[in-house]
LUMNU-58071 format. One record per residue: x, y, z of N, C-alpha, C in turn; residue in one letter. Coordinates in steps of 0.001 Angstrom, whole numbers, padded with zeros to 6 digits, always signed. Example, Ala and Ser with C-alpha at 12.3 -4.5 7.8 and 13.67 -1.06 7.14 Angstrom:
BEGIN
+013190-005690+007800+012300-004500+007800+013200-003300+007800A+012850-002250+007080+013670-001060+007140+012900+000030+007870S
***
This chain:
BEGIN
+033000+002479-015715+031902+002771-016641+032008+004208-017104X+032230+004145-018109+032033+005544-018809+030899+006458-018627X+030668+007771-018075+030045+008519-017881+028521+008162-018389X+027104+007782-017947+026153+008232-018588+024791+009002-018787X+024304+009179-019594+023318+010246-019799+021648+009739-019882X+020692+010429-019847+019285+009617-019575+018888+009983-021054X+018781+008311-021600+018768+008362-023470+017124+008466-023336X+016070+007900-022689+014417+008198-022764+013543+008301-021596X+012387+008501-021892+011779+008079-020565+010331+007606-021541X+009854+007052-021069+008964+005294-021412+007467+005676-020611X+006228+006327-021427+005121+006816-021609+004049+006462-021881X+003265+005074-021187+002031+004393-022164+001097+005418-022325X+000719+004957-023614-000787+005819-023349-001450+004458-024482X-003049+004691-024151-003816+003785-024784-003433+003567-026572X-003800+002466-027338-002894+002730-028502-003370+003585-029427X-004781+004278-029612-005534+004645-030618-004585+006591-030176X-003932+006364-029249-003468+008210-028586-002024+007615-029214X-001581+006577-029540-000465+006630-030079-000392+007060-031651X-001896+005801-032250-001915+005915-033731-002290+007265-034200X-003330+008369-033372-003551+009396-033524-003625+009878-032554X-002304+010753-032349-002136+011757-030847-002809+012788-030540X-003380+013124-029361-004301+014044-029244-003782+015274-029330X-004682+016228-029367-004176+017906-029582-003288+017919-027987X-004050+017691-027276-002959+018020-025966-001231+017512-026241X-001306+016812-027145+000222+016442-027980+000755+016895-028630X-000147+017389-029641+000504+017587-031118+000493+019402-030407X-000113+019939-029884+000107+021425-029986+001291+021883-029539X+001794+020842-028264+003133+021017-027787+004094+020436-028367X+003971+019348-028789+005250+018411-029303+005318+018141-030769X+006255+017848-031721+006716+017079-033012+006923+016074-033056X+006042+015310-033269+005739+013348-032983+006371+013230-033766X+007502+012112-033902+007806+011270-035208+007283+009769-035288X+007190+009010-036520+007033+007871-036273+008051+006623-035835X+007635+005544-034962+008286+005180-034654+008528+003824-035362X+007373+002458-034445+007410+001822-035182+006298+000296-034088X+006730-000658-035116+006531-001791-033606+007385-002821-033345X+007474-002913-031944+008631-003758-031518+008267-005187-032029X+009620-006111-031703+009366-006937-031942+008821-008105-031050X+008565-009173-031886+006996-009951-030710+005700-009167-031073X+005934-007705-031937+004283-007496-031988+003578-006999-030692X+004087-007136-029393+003155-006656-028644+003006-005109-028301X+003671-004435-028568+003748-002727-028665+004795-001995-029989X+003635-000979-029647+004250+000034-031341+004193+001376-030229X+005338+002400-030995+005459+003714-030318+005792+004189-031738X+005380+005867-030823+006358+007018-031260+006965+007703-030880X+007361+008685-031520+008699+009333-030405+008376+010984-030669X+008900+012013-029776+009416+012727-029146+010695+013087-028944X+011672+013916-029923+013012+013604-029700+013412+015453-029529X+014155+015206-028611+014661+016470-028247+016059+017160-029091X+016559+017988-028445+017366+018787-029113+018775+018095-027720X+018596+018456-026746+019349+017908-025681+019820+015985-025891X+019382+015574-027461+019476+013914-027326+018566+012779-027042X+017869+013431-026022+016745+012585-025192+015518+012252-025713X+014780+011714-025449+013157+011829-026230+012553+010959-025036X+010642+011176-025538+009589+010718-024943+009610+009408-025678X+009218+008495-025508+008912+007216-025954+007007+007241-025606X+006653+007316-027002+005280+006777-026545+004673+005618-026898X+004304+004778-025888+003749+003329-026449+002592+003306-026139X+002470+001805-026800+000779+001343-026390+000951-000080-026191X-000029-001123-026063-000324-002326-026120-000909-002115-027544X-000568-003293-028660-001244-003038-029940-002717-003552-029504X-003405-002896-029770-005117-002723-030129-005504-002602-028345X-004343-002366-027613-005171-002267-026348-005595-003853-025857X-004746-004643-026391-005400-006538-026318-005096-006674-025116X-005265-007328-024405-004594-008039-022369-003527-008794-022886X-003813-009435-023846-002798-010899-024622-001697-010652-024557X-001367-008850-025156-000246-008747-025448+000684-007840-023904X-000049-007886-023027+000636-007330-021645+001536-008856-021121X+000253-010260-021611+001193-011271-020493+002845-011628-020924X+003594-011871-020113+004342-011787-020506+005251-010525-020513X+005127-009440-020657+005894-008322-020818+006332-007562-019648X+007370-006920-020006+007740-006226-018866+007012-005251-018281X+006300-004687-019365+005864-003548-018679+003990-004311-018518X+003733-005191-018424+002848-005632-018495+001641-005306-017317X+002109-004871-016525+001429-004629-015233+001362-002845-015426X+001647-002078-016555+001931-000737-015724+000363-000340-016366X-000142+001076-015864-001217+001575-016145-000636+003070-017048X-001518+003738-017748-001682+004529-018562-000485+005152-017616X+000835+006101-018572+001810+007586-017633+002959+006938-017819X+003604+007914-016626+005304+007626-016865+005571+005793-016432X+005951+005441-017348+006327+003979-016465+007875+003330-016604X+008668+004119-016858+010193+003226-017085+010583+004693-017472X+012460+004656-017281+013793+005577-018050+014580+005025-018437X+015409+005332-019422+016684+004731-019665+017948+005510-019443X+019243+004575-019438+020235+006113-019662+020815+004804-020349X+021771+006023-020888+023145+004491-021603+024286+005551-021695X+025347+005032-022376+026346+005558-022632+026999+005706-023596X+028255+006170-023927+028712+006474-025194+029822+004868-025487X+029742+003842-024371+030318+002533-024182+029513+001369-024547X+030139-000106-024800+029418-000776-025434+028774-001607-024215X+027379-001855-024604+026408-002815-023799+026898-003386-022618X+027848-004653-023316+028560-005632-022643+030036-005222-021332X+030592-004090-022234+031591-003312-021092+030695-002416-020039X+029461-002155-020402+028978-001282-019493+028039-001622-018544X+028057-003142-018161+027129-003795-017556+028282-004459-017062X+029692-005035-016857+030299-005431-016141+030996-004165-015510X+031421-003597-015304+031358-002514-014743+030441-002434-013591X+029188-001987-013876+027867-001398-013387+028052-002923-012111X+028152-004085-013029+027822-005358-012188+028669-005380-010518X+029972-004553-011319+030987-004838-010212+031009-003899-009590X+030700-002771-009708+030091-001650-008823+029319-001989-007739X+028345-002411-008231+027115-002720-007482+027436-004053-006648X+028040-004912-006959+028599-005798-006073+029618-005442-004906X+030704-004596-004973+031336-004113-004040+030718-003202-003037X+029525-002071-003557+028277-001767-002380+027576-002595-002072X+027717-004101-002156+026580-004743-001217+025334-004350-001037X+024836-003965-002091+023145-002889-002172+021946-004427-002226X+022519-005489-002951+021721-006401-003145+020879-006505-004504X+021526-005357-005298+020908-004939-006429+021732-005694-007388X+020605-006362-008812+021399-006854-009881+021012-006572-011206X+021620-006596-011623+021217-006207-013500+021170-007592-014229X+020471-007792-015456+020534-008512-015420+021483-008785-016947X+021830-009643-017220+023176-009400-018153+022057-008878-019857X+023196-007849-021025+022229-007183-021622+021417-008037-022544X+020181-007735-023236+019527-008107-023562+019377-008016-025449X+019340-008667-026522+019014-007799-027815+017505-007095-027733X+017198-006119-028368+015808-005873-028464+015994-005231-029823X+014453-005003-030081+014507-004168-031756+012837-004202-031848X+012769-003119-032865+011502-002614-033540+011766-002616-035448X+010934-002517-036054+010393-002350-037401+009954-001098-037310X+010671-000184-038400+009995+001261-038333+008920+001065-039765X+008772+002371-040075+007016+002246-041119+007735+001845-042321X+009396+002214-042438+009797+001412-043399+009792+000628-044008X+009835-000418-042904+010408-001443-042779+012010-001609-042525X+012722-000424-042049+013749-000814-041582+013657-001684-040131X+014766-002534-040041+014731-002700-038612+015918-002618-037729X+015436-002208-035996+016858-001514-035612+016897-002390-034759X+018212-003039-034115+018677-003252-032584+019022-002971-031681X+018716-003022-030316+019559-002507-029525+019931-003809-028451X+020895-002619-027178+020496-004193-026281+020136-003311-024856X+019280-004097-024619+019070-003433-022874+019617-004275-021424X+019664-003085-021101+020462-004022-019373+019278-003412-018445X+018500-004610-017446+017334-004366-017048+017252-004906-015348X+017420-004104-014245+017398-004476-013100+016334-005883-013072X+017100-006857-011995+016352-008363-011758+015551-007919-010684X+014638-008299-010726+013588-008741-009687+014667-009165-008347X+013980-008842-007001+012531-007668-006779+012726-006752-007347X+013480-006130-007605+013550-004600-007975+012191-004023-009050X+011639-003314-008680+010094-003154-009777+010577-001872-011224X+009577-002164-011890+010553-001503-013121+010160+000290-012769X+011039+001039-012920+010686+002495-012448+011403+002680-011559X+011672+001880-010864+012612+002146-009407+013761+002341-009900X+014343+001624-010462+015780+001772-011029+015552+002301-012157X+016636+002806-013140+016467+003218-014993+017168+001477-015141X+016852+001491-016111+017590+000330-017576+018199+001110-018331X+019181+000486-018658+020200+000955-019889+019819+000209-021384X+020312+001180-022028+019905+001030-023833+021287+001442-024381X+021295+000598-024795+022786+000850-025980+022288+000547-027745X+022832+001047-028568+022269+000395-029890+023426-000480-030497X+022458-001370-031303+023592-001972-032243+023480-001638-033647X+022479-000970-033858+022672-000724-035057+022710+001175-035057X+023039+001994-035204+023360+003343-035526+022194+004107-034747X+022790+004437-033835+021824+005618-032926+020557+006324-033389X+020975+006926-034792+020508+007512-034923+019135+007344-036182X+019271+005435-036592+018131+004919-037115+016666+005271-035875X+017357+004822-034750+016792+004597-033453+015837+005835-033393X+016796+007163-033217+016304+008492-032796+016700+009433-033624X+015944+009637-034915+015807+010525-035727+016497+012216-035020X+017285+012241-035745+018055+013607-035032+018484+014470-036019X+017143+016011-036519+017083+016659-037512+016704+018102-036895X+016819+019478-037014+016011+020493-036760+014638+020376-036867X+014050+019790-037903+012687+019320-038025+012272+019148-037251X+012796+017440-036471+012315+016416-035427+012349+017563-034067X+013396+017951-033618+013537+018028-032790+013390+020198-032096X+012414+020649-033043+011989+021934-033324+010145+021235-032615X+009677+021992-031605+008459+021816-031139+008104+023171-030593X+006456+023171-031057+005369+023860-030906+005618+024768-029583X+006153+024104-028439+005857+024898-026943+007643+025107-026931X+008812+024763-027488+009584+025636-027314+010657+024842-026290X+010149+023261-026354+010741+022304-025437+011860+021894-026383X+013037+021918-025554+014129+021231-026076+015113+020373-025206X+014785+019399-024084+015154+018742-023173+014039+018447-022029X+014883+017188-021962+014330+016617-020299+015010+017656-019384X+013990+018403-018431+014679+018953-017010+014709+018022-015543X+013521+017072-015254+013565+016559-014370+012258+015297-014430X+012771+014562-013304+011888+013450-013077+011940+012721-011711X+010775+012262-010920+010850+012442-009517+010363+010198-009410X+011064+009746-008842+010562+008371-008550+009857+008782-006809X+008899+008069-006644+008081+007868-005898+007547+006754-004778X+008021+006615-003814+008280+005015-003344+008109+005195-001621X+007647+004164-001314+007467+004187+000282+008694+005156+001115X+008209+005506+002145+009223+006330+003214+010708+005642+003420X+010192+004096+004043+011366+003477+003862+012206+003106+003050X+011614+003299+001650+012119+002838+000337+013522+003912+000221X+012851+005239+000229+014175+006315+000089+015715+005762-000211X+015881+005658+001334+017575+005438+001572+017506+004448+000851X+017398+003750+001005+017776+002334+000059+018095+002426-001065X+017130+003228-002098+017127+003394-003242+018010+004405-003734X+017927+005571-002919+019109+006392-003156+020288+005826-003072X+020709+004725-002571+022339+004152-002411+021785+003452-003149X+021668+002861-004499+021200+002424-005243+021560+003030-005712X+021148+004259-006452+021078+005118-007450+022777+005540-007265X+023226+005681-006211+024802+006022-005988+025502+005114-006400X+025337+003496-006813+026252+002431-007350+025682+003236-008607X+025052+002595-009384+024394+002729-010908+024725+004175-011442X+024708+005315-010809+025051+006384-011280+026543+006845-010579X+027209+006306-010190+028753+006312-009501+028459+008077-009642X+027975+007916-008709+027544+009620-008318+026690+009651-006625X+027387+010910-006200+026864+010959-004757+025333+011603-004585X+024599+011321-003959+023286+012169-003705+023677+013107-003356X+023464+014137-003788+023075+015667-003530+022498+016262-002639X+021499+015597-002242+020213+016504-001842+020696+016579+000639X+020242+017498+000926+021442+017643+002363+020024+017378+002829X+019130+017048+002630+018071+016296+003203+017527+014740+002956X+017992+014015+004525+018610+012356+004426+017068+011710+003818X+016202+013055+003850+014762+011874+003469+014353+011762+001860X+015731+012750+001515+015261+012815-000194+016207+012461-000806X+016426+011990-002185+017419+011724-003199+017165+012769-004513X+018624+012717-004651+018555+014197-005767+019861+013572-006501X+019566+013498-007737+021168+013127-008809+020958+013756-009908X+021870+014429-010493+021951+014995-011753+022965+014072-012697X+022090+013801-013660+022022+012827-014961+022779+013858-015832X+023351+013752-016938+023883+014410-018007+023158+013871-019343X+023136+014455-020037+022928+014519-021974+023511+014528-022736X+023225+013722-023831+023941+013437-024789+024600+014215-025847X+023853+015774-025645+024152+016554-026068+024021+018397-025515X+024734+018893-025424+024600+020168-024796+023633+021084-025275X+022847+022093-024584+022050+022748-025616+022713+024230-024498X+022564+025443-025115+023351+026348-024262+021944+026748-023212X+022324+026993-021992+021528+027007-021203+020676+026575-020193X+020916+024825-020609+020708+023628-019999+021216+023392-019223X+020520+022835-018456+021537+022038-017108+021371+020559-017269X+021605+019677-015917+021376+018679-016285+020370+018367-015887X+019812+016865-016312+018730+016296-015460+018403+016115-014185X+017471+016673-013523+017122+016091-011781+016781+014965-011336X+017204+013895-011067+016711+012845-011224+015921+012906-009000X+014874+012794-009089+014812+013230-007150+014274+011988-007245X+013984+011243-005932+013735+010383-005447+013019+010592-003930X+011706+010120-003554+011258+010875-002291+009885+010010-001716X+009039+009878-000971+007200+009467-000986+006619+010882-001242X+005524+010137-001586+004657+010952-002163+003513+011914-000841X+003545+012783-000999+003217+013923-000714+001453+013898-000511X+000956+013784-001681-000365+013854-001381-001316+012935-001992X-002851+012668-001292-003314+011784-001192-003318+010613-002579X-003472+010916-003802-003428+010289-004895-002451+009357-005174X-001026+010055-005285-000056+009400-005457+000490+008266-004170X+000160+008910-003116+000247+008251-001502-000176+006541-002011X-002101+006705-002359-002494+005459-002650-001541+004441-003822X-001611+005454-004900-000902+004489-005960+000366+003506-005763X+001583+004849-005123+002476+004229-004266+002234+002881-003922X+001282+003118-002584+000924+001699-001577+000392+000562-002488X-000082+000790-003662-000358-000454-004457+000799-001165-005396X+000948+000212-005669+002302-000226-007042+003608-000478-006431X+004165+000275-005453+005257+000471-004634+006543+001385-005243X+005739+001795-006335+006762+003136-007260+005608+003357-008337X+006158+004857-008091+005291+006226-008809+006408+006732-009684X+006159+007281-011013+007095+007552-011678+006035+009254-012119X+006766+010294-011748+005896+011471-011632+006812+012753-012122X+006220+013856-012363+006895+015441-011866+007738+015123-012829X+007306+014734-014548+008227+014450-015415+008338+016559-015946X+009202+016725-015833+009501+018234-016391+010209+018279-018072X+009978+019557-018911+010663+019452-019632+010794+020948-020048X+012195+020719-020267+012667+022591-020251+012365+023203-021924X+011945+023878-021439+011633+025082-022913+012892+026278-022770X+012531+026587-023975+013146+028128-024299+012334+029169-024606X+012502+030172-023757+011198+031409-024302+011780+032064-025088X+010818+033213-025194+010578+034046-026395+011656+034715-026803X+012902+035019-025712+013916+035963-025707+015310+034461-025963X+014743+033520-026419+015198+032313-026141+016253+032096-024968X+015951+032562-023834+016210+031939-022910+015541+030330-022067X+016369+030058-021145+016544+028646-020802+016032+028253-019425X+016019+027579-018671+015445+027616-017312+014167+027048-016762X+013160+027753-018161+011652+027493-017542+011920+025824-018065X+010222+025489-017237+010259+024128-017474+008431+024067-017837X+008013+022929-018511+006676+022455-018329+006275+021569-017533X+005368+020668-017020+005180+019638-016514+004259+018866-017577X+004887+018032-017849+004276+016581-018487+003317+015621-017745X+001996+015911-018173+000970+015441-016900+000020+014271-017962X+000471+013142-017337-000800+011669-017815-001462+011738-016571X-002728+011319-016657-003549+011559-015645-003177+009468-015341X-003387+009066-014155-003069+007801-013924-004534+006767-014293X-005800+007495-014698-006801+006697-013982-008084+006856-015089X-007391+008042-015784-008502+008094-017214-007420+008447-018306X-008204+008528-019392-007344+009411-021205-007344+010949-021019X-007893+011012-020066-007708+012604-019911-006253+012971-019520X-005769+013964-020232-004081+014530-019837-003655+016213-020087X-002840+016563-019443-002536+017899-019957-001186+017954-020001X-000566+019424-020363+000864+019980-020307+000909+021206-019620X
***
């Protein structure tokens, strides 16, 4: 499998914060429009970085229940809820690969073969892609899914100085932390070592640490943190024990004033109301 990089990370928020994003959005970020998928049951927008990557923001259209049954993400609550990575390889080569990887570690983990998907932008253009999406049990968040396009990348993810020029000075994903029972850890970290044919990092056996790459270099950047760990304190502890993965500690690196590189923000959905900050 050809090297890959983390193409989004996957953000509900209620739909009326999609159709009109709140100031806690717009002061930091350059929304573009996106569109709505197909089936009708969610419309986003996007967030596209300079590093390649972007925020994906969705909704359920009108906030209906109708349109959760059925869906993948149908069970998640308002915040981070899914990532992707893909590669510069096609769908189909990059899921046999991944398949046979993961079969020779005996992890018990499966993908499931790729998928078409697509949205309608305000155009009316419409784009394809295909996704490769861990099978059950596996819960969505625990693992990333892969996204490949079929129709031109860059219908997908608008990629202009415009788009990708924001208010707070963000120009990449820096990090993102999965969240999962004590025992979950190891497991998942050798997990993450088939799927990312990359060794854990981290010299502490109770944590997982992988650095992801981008699709594009920005000077000063590093790569993505991808950590893996339980949760720490009481809030997330509970959610954990219900959900059995927390998707949290989404970071995103800015450039300051001297345009230097390094700092980071934290990207904060609150799990439990519309209230949010940065």
């Amino acid at each position: 499998m050809t090297p890959v990089y983390l193409d989004h990370i996957v953000i509900l928020l209620p739909h009326k914060a999609v159709l009109s994003p709140p100031k806690w959005l717009t002061d930091n970020f350059t929304i573009i429009p996106g569109g709505r998928h197909a089936g009708g049951q969610t419309e986003n927008k996007l967030v596209v970085f300079q590093d390649g990557s972007y925020l994906e923001l969705i909704a359920f259209v009108d906030d209906d229940p109708k349109h959760r049954v059925g869906h993948r993400w149908g069970d998640k609550e308002v915040g981070v809820i899914d990532f992707a990575l893909s590669s510069q390889g096609d769908a189909d080569d990059n899921y046999e690969v991944l398949k046979s990887r993961l079969e020779k570690a005996a992890l018990g983990l499966k993908y499931e073969p790729p998928a078409v998907g697509g949205r309608t932008k305000e155009d009316a253009q419409v784009l394809k892609w295909k996704v490769t999406v861990p099978e059950p049990p596996t819960k969505r968040g625990e693992t990333p899914f892969f996204c490949h396009d079929v129709t031109a990348r860059g219908l997908r993810v608008p990629f202009s100085k415009e788009s990708t020029s924001h208010p707070s000075g963000a120009y990449g994903i820096a990090g993102l932390k999965i969240y999962v029972p004590k025992e979950r850890v190891g497991d998942l970290s050798k997990a993450c070592e088939g799927i990312l044919d990359s060794k854990n990092s981290s010299l502490d056996a109770s944590l997982g640490r992988f650095e992801v790459g981008s699709l594009r270099l920005v000077e000063g950047h590093g790569k993505v943190i991808l950590g893996i760990q339980e949760p720490m304190e009481a809030g997330p502890q509970r959610l954990v024990a219900e959900k059995g993965v927390l998707l949290g500690d989404l970071l995103i690196g800015v450039t300051g004033p001297s345009n230097e590189s390094g700092r980071t923000i934290k990207f904060d959905v609150e799990y439990e109301s519309e209230s949010n900050s940065v």
